[in-house]
N, C-alpha and C positions, 0 to 999 in steps of 0.2 A: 451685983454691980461689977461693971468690968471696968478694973485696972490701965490704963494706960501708963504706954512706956514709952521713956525717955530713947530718941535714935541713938546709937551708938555711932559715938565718935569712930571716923575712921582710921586712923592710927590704930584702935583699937581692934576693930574689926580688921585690919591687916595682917596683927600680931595673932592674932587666932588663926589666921586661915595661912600661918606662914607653913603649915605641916605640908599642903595640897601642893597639885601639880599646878606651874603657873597658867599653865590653860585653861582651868575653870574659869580664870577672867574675864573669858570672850564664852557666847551663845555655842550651842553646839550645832553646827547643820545637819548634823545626821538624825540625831531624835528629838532637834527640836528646845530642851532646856534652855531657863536662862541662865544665866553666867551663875557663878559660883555654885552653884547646884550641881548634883551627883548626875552622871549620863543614864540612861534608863535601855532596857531591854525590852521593849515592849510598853505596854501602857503603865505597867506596876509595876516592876520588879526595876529594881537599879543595878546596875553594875557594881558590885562587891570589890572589895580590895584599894579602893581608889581609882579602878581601872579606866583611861577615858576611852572615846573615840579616835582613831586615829584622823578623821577628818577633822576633829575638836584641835586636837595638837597643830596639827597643818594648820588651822586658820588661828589657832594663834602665833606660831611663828612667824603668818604670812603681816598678820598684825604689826608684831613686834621687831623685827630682825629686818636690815637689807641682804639680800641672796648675793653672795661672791661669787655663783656659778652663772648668773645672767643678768649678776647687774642693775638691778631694781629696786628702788626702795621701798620702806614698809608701806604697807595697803596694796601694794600692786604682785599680782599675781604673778609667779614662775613661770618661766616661758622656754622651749627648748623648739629648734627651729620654726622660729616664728610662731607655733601654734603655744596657745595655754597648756600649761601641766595642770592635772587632776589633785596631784598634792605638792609640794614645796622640795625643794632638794634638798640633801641630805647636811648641804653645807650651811644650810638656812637652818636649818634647826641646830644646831651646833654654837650658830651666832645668836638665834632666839634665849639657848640654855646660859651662856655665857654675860647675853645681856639683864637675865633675869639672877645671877647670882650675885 
């Protein structure tokens, strides 16, 4: 007979995952996981160390943070004349790490 389990409060589930990078909180685009899950290298193997995607971190900044280098607020993509940037600027993640501490 199988057991069911009571959801974990989230507070609680917060307090455990305060070890990780704040970017597991958002999906990753590059291989696909959902949030708080380990990034993967392929279909089985995860990233070791904690390591994430560098695309993972960019869209959580892009998430999280307004950019001081162009101006935008969070959800909306880095932009350097007029065209979209591929990842976030350096000064947006600075304000993502700042806002998450």
């Amino acid at each position: 007979m199988k057991r069911s389990q009571a959801p974990m409060p989230e507070s609680i589930r917060h307090t455990l995952r305060a070890g990780q990078h704040p970017a597991r909180s958002v999906a990753c685009p590059w291989c696909g996981v959902a949030a708080h899950k380990p990034c993967q290298a392929g279909k089985t193997r995860l990233l070791t160390g904690g390591s994430l995607h560098p695309q993972r971190v960019s869209a959580w900044a892009e998430l999280t943070a307004c950019c001081p280098a162009c101006q935008v607020e969070p959800t909306v993509p880095c932009h350097e004349d007029g065209r979209e940037r591929a990842t976030v600027h350096a000064r947006r993640y600075e304000e993502a790490e700042q806002a998450a501490a």
